[in-house]
ZAMARGU-4260 file (C-alpha; in steps of 0.2 Angstrom, whole numbers, plus 5000, padded with zeros to 4 digits):
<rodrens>
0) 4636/4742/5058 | 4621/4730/5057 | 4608/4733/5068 | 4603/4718/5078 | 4586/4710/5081
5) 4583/4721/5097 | 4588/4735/5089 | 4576/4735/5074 | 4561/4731/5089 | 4567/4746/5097
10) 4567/4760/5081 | 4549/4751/5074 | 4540/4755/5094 | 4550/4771/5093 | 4544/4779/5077
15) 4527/4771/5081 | 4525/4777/5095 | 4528/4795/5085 | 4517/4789/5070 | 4502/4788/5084
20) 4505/4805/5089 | 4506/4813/5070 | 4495/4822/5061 | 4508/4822/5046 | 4521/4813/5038
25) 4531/4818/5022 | 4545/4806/5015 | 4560/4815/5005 | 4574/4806/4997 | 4590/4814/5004
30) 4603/4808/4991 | 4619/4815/4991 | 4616/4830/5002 | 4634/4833/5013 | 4631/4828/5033
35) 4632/4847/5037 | 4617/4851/5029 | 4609/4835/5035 | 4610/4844/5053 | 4606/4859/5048
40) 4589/4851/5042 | 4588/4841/5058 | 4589/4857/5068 | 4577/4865/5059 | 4565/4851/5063
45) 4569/4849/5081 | 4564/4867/5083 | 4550/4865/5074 | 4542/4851/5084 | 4546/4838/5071
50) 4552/4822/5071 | 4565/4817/5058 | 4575/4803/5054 | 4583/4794/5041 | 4575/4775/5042
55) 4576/4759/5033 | 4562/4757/5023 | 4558/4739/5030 | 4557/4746/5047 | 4545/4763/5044
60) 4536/4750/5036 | 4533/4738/5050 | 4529/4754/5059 | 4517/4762/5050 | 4506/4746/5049
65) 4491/4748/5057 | 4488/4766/5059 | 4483/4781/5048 | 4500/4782/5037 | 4501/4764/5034
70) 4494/4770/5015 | 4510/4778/5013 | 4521/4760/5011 | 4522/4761/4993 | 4531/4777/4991
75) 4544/4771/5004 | 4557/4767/4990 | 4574/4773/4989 | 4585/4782/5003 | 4571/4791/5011
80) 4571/4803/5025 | 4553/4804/5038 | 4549/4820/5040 | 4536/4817/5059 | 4527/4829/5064
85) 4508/4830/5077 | 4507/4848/5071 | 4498/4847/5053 | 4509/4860/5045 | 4529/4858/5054
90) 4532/4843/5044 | 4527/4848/5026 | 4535/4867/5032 | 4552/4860/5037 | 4555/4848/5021
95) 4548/4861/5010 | 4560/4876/5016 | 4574/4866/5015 | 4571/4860/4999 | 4571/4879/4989
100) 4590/4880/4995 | 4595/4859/4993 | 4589/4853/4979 | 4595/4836/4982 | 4583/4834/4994
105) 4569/4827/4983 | 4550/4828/4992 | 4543/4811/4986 | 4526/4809/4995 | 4518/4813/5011
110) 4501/4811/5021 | 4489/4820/5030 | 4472/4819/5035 | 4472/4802/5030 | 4476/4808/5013
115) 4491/4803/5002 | 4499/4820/4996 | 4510/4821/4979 | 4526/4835/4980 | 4510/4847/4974
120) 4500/4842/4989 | 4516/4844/5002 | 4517/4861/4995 | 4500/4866/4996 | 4501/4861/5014
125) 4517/4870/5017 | 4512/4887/5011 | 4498/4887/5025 | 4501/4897/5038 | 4505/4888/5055
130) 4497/4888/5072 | 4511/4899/5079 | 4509/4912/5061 | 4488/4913/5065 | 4491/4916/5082
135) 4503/4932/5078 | 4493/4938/5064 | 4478/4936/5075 | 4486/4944/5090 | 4491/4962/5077
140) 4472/4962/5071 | 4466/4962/5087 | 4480/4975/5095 | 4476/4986/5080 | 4462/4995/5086
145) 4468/4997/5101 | 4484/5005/5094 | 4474/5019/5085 | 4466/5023/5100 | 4481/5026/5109
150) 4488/5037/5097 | 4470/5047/5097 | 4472/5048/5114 | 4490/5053/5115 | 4486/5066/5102
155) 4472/5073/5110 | 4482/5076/5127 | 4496/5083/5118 | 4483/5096/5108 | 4478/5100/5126
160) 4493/5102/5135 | 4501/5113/5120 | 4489/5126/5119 | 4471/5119/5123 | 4459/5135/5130
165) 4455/5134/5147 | 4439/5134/5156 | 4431/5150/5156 | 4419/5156/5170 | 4411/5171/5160
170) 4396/5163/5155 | 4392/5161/5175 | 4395/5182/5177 | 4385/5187/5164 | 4369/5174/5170
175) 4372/5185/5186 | 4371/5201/5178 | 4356/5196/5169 | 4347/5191/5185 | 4349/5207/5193
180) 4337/5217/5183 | 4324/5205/5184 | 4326/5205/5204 | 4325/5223/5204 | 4310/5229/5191
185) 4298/5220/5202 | 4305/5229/5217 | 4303/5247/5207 | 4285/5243/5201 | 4280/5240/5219
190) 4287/5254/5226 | 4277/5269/5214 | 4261/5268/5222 | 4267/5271/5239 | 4275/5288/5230
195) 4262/5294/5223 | 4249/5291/5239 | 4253/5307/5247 | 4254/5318/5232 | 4236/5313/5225
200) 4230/5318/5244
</rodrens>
């Protein structure tokens, strides 16, 4: 069914309105892939944050002018699917990873950075990890150490708890016997001459 004037203002304010939020856009030509796999790719991207639909070219034209991916107007040629996205990676992610299982899905160009990007350049930009895949990686650094010392600890309390020696008071009994002589020589030493007094008269 033809879309009508009306219609067409409202998919070009649509997709502009996601074109000012992006960070990315990759264009694919999707010819000849079955509808099922079609929503499998379109699930893929809604849980990926992105923003994908299949769109005359004349429209996502009219969209793109006057903002960062208007460069991209002369790759829109053929049956062409918009791959949206604000995150820098999802987009490139998405059209990539489905790609290596439908190869009727044919990356033709994409944009980011204000940079036009060949299949090559979506790629590169796919094989980056993403926000979500630094943060975890980032998060197992940082609870590394704190893992080894845990199990230090735990080892430690289970060395004591099997058969650690415990706390001996000998070294405080024998300080106490050593004391005693000491105490008692002077009292010896002073007790002679009082001895002897009454003999030597």
């Amino acid at each position: 069914m033809p879309l009508n004037v009306e219609d067409k203002k409202a998919i070009v304010a649509d997709v502009g309105a996601q074109l000012a939020a992006a960070q990315t856009v990759v264009l694919a030509e999707y010819r000849g892939i079955p509808v099922e796999q079609l929503t499998k790719l379109r699930a893929s991207a809604r849980d990926q944050g992105v923003y994908l639909r299949v769109l005359k070219n004349t429209l996502a034209r009219r969209a793109a002018q006057g903002t960062q991916f208007e460069p991209l107007a002369d790759s829109m040629v053929g049956p062409l699917i918009y791959g949206i996205s604000v995150d820098p990676i999802a987009s490139a992610k998405v059209m990539q990873n489905f790609s290596k299982t439908q190869e009727n899905l044919v990356i033709k160009a994409g944009l980011y950075n204000g940079k036009l990007l060949d299949l090559n350049g979506v790629k590169a930009l796919a094989a980056i990890p993403s926000r979500n895949e630094l943060l975890s990686q980032l998060l197992g650094v940082m609870l590394a150490p704190v893992s080894a010392m845990a199990r230090v600890l735990g080892a430690v309390a289970a060395q004591k708890a099997e058969g650690a020696p415990a706390p001996q008071a000998a070294p405080v009994e024998v300080a106490a016997v050593e004391a005693t002589p000491e105490v008692a020589e002077p009292v010896a030493a002073s007790t002679e001459p009082n001895v002897e007094t009454p003999a030597a008269e």
